[in-house]
mmCIF file of the N, C-alpha and C atoms, coordinates in Angstrom:
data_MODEL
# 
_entry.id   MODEL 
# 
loop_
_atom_site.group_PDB 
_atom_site.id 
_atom_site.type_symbol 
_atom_site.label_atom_id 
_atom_site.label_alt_id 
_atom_site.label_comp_id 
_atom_site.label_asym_id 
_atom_site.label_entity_id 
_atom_site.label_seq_id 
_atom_site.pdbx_PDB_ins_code 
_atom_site.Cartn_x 
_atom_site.Cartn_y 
_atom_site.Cartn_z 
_atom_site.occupancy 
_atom_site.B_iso_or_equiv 
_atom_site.pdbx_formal_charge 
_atom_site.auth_seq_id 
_atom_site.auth_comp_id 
_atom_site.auth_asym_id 
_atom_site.auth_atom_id 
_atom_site.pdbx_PDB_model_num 
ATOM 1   N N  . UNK A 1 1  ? 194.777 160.633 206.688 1.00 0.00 ? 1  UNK A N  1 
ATOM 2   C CA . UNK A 1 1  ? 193.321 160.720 206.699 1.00 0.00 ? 1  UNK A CA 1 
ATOM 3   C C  . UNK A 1 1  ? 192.879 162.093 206.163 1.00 0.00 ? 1  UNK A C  1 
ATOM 4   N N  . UNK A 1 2  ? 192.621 162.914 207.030 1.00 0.00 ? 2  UNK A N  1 
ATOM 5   C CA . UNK A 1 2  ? 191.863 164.209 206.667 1.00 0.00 ? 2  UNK A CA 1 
ATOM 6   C C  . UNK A 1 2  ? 192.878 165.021 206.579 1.00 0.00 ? 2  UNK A C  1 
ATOM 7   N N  . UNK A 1 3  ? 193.955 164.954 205.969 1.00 0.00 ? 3  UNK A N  1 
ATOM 8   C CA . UNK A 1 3  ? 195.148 166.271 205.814 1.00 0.00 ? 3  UNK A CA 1 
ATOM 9   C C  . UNK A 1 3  ? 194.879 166.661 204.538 1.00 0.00 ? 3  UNK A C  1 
ATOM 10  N N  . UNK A 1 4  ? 194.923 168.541 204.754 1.00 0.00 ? 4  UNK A N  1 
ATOM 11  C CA . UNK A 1 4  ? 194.942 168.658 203.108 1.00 0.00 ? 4  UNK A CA 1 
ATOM 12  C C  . UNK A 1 4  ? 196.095 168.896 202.560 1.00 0.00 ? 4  UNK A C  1 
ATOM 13  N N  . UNK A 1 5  ? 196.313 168.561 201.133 1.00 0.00 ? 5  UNK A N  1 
ATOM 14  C CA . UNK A 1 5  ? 196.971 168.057 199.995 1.00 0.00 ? 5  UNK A CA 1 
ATOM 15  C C  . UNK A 1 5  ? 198.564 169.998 200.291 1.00 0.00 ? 5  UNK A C  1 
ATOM 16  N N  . UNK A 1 6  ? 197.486 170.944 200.293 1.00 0.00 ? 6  UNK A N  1 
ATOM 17  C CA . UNK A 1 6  ? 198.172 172.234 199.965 1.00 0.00 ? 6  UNK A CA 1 
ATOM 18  C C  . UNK A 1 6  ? 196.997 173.201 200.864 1.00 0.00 ? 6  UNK A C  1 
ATOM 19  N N  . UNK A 1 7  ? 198.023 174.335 201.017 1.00 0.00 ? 7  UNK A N  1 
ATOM 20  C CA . UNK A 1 7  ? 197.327 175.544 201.610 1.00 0.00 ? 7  UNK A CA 1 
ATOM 21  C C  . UNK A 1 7  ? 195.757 175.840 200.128 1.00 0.00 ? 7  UNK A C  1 
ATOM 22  N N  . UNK A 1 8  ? 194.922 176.442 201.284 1.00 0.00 ? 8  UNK A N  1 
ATOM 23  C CA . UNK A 1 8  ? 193.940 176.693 200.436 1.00 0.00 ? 8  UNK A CA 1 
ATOM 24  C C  . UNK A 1 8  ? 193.706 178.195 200.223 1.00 0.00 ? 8  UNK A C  1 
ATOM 25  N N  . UNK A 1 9  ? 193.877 179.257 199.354 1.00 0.00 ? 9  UNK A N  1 
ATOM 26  C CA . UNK A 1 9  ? 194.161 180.436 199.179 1.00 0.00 ? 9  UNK A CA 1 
ATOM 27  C C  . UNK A 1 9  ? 192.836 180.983 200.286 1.00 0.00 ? 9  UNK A C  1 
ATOM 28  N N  . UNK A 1 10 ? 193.072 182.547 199.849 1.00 0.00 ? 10 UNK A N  1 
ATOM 29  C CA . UNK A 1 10 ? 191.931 182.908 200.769 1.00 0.00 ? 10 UNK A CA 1 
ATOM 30  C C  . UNK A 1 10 ? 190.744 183.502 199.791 1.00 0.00 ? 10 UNK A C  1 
ATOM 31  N N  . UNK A 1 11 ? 190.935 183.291 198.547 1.00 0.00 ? 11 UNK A N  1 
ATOM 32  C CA . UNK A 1 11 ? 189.771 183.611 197.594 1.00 0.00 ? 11 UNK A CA 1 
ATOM 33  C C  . UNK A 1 11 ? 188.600 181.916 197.673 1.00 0.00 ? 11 UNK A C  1 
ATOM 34  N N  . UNK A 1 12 ? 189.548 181.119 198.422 1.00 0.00 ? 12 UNK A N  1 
ATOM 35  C CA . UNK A 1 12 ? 188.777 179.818 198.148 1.00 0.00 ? 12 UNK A CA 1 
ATOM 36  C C  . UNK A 1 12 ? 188.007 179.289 199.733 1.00 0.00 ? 12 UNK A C  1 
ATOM 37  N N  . UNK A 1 13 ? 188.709 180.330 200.508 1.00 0.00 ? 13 UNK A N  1 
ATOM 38  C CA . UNK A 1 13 ? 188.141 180.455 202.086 1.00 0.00 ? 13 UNK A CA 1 
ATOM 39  C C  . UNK A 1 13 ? 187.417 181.144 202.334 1.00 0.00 ? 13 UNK A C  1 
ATOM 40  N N  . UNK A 1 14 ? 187.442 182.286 201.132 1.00 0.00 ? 14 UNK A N  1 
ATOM 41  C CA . UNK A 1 14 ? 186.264 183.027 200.663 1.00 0.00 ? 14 UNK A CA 1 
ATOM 42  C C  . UNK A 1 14 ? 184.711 182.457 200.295 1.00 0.00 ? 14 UNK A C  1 
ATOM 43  N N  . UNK A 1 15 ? 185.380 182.109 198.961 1.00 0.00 ? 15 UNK A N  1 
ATOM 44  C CA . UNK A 1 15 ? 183.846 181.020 198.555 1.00 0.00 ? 15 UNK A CA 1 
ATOM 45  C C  . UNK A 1 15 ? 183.402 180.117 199.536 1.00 0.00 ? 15 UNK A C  1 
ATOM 46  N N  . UNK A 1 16 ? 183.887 179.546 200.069 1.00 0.00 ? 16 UNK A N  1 
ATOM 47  C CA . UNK A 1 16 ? 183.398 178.690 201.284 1.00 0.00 ? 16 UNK A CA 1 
ATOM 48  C C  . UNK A 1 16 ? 182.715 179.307 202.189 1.00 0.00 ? 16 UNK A C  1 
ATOM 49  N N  . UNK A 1 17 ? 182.908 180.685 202.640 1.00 0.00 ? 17 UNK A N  1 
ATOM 50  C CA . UNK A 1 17 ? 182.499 181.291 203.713 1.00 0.00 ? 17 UNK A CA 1 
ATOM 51  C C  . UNK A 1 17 ? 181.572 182.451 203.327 1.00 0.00 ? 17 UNK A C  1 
ATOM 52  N N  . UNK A 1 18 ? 181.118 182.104 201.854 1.00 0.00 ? 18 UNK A N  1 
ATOM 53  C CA . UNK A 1 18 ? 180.019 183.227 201.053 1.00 0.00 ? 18 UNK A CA 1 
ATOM 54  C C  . UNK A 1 18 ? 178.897 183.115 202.134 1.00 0.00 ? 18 UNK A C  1 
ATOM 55  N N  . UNK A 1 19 ? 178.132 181.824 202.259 1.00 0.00 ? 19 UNK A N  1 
ATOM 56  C CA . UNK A 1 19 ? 176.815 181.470 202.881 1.00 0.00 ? 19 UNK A CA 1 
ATOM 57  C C  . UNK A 1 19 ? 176.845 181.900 204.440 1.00 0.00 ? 19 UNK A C  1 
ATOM 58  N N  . UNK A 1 20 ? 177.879 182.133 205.177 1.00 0.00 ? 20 UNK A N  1 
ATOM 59  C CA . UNK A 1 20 ? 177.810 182.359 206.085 1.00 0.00 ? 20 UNK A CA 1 
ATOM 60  C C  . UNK A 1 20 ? 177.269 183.456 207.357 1.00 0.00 ? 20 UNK A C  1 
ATOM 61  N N  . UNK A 1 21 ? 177.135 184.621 206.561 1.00 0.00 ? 21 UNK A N  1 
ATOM 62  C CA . UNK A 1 21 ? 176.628 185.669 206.711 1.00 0.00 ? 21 UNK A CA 1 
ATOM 63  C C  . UNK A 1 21 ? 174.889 185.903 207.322 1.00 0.00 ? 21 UNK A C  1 
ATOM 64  N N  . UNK A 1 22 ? 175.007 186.444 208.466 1.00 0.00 ? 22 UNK A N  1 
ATOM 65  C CA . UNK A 1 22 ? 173.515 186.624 209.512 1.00 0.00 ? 22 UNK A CA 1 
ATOM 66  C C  . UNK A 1 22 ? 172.606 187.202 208.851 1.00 0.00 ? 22 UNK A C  1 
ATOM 67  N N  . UNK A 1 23 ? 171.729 186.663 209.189 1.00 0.00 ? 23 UNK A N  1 
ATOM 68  C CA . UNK A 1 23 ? 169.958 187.561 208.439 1.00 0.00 ? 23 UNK A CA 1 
ATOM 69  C C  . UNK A 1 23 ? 169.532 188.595 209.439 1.00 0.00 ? 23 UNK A C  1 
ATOM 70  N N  . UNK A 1 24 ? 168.936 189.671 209.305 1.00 0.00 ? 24 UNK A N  1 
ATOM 71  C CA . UNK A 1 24 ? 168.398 190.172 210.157 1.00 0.00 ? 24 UNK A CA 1 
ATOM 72  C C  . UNK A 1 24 ? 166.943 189.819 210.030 1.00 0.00 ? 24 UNK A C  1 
ATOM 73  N N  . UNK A 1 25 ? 166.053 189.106 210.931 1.00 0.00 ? 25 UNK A N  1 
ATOM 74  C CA . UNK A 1 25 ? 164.863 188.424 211.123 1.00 0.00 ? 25 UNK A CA 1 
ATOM 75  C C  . UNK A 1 25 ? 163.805 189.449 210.666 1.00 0.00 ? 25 UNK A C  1 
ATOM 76  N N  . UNK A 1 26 ? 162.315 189.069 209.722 1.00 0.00 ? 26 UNK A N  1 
ATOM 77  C CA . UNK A 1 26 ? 161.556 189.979 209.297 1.00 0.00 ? 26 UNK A CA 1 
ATOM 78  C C  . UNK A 1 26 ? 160.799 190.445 210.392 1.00 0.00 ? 26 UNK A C  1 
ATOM 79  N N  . UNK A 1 27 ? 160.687 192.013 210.792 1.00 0.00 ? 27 UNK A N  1 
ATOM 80  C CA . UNK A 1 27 ? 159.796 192.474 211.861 1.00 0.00 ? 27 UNK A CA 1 
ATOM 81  C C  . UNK A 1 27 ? 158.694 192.626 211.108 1.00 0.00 ? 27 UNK A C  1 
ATOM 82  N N  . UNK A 1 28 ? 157.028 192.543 212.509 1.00 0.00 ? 28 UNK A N  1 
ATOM 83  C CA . UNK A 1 28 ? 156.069 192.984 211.323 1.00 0.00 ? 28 UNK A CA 1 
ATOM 84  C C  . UNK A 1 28 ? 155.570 193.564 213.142 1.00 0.00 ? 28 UNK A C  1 
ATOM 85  N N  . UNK A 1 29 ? 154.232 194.569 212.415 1.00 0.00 ? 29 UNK A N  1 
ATOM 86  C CA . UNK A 1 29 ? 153.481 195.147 213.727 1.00 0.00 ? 29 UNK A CA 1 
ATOM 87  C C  . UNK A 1 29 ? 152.430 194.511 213.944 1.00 0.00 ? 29 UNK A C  1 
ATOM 88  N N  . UNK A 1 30 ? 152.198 193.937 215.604 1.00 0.00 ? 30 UNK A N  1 
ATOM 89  C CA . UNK A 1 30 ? 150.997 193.897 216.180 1.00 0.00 ? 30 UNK A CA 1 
ATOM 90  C C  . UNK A 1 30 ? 149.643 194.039 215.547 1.00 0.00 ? 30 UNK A C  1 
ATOM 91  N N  . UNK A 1 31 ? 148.653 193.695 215.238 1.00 0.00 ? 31 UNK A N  1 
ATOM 92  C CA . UNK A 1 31 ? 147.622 194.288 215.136 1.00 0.00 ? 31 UNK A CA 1 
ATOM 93  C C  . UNK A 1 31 ? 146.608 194.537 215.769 1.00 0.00 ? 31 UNK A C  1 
ATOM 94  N N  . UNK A 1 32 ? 146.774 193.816 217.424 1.00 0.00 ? 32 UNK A N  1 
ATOM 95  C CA . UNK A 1 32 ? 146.223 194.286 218.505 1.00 0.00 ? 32 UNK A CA 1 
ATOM 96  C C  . UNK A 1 32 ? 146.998 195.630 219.024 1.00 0.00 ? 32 UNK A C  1 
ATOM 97  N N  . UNK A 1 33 ? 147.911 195.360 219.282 1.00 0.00 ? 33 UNK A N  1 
ATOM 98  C CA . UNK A 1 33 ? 148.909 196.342 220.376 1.00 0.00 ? 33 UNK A CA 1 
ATOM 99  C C  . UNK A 1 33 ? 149.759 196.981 219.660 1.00 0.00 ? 33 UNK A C  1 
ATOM 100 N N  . UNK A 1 34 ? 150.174 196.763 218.260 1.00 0.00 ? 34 UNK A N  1 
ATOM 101 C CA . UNK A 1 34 ? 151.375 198.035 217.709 1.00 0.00 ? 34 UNK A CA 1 
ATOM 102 C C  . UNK A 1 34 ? 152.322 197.753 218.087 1.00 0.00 ? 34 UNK A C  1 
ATOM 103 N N  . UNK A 1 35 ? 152.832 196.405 219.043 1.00 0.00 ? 35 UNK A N  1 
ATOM 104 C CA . UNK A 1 35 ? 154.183 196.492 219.340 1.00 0.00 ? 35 UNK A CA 1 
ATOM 105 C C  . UNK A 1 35 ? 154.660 195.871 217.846 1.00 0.00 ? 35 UNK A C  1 
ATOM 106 N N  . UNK A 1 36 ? 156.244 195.613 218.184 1.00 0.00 ? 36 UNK A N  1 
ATOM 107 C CA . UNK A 1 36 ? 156.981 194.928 217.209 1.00 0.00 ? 36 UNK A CA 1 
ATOM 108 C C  . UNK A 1 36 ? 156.754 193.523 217.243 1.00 0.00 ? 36 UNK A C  1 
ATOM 109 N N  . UNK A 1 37 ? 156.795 192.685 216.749 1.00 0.00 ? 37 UNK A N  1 
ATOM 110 C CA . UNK A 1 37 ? 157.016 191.333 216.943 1.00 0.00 ? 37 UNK A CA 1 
ATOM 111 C C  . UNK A 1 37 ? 157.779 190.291 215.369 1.00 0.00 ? 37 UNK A C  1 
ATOM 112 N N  . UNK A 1 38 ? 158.147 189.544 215.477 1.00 0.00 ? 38 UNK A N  1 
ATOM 113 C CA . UNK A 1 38 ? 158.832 189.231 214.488 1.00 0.00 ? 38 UNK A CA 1 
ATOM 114 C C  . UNK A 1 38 ? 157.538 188.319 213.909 1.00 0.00 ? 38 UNK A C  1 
ATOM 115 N N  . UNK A 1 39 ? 157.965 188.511 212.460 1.00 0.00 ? 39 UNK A N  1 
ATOM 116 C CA . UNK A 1 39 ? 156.781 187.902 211.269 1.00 0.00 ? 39 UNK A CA 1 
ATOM 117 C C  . UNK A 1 39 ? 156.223 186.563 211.392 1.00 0.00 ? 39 UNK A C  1 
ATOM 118 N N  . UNK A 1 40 ? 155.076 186.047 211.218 1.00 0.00 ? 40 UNK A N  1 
ATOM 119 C CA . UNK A 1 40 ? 154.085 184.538 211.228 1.00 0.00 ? 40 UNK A CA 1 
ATOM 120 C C  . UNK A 1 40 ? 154.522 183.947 213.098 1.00 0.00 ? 40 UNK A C  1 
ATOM 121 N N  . UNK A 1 41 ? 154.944 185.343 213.671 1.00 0.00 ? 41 UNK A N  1 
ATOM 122 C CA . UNK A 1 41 ? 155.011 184.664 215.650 1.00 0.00 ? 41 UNK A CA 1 
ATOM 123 C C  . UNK A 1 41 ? 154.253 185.028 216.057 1.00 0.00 ? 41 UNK A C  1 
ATOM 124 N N  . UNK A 1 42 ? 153.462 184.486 217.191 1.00 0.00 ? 42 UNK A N  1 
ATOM 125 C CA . UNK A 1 42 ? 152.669 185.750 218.194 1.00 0.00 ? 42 UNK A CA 1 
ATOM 126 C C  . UNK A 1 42 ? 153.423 186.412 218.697 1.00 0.00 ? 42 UNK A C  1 
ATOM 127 N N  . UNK A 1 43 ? 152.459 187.495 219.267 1.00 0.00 ? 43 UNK A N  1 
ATOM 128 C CA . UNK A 1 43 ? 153.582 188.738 219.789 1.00 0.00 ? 43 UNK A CA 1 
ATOM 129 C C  . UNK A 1 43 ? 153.621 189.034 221.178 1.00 0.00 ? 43 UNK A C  1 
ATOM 130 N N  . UNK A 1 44 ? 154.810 189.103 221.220 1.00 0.00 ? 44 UNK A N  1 
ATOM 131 C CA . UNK A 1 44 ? 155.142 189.110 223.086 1.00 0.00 ? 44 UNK A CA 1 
ATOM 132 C C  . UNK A 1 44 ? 154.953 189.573 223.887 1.00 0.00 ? 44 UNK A C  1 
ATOM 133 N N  . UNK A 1 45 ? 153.879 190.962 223.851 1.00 0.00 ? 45 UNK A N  1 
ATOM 134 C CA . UNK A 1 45 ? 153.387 191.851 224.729 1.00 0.00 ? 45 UNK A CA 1 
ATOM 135 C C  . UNK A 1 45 ? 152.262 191.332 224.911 1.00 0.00 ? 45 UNK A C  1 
ATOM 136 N N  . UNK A 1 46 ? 151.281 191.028 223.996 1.00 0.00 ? 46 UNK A N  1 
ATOM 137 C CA . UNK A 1 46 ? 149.949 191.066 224.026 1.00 0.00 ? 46 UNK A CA 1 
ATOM 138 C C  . UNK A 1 46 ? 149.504 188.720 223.856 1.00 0.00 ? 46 UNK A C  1 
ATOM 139 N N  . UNK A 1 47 ? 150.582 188.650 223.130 1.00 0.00 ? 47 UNK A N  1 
ATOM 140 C CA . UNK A 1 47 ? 149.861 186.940 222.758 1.00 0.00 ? 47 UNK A CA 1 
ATOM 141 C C  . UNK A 1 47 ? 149.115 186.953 221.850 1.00 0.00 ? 47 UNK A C  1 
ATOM 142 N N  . UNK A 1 48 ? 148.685 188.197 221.197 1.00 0.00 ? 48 UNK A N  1 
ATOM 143 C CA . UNK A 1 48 ? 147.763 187.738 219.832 1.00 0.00 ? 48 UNK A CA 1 
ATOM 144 C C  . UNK A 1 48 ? 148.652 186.836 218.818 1.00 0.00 ? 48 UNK A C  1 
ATOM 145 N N  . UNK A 1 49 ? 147.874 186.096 218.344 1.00 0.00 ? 49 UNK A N  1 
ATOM 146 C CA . UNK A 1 49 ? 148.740 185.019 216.952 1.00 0.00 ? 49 UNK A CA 1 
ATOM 147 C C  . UNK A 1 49 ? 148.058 185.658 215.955 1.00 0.00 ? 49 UNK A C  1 
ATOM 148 N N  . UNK A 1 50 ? 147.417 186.395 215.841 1.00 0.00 ? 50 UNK A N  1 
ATOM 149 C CA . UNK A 1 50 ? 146.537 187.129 214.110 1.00 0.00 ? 50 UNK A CA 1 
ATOM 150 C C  . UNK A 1 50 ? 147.675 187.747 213.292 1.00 0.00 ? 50 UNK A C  1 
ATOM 151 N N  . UNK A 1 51 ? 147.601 187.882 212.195 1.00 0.00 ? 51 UNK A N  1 
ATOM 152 C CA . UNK A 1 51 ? 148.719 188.190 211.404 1.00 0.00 ? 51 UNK A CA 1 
ATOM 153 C C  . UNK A 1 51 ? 147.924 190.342 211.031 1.00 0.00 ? 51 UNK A C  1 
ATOM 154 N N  . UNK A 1 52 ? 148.654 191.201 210.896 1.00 0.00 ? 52 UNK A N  1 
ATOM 155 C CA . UNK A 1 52 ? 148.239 192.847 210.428 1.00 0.00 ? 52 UNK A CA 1 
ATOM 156 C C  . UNK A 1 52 ? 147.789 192.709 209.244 1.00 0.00 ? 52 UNK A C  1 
ATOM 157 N N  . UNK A 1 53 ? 146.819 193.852 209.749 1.00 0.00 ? 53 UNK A N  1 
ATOM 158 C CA . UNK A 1 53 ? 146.069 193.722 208.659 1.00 0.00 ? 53 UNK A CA 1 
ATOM 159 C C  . UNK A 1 53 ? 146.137 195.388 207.979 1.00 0.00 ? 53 UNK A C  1 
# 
Protein backbone atom coordinates (compact mmCIF):
# COMPACT_ATOMS: atom_id res chain seq x y z
CA UNK A 1 0.00 0.00 0.00
CA UNK A 2 1.63 3.18 1.22
CA UNK A 3 5.42 1.98 1.30
CA UNK A 4 7.85 4.10 -0.33
CA UNK A 5 9.63 2.80 -3.39
CA UNK A 6 13.40 4.30 -1.83
CA UNK A 7 14.77 6.54 0.91
CA UNK A 8 13.87 10.12 0.14
CA UNK A 9 17.10 12.39 0.38
CA UNK A 10 17.02 15.25 2.70
CA UNK A 11 17.17 18.02 -0.04
CA UNK A 12 13.65 16.47 -0.97
CA UNK A 13 12.50 16.52 2.90
CA UNK A 14 13.64 19.79 2.48
CA UNK A 15 11.34 20.96 -0.29
CA UNK A 16 8.54 19.39 1.36
CA UNK A 17 9.11 21.10 4.56
CA UNK A 18 9.80 24.74 2.74
CA UNK A 19 5.99 25.85 3.68
CA UNK A 20 6.25 24.92 7.02
CA UNK A 21 7.72 27.64 8.79
CA UNK A 22 5.62 30.06 11.66
CA UNK A 23 4.44 33.63 10.90
CA UNK A 24 4.83 36.01 13.42
CA UNK A 25 1.08 37.57 13.56
CA UNK A 26 0.73 41.46 12.35
CA UNK A 27 0.65 43.76 15.61
CA UNK A 28 -1.11 47.10 15.19
CA UNK A 29 -1.89 49.89 18.14
CA UNK A 30 -5.09 50.60 19.88
CA UNK A 31 -6.57 53.70 18.96
CA UNK A 32 -8.48 54.10 22.04
CA UNK A 33 -5.91 52.79 24.62
CA UNK A 34 -2.34 52.40 22.85
CA UNK A 35 -2.22 48.95 23.87
CA UNK A 36 -0.97 46.29 21.40
CA UNK A 37 -3.46 44.22 19.82
CA UNK A 38 -3.10 42.08 16.81
CA UNK A 39 -4.33 43.59 13.27
CA UNK A 40 -8.42 43.76 11.90
CA UNK A 41 -9.12 42.18 16.08
CA UNK A 42 -10.57 44.13 18.77
CA UNK A 43 -8.34 44.82 21.39
CA UNK A 44 -8.13 43.12 24.63
CA UNK A 45 -7.74 45.75 27.13
CA UNK A 46 -10.21 48.14 26.08
CA UNK A 47 -12.86 46.07 23.37
CA UNK A 48 -12.67 48.80 20.89
CA UNK A 49 -13.14 47.05 17.23
CA UNK A 50 -12.10 50.60 15.32
CA UNK A 51 -9.15 50.06 13.26
CA UNK A 52 -5.77 53.36 14.07
CA UNK A 53 -5.94 55.94 12.69
Amino acid sequence: MGVPKRKASKSRQGDRRAHHALTIPAMDRCAQCGATKRAHHACLACGTIGAAK
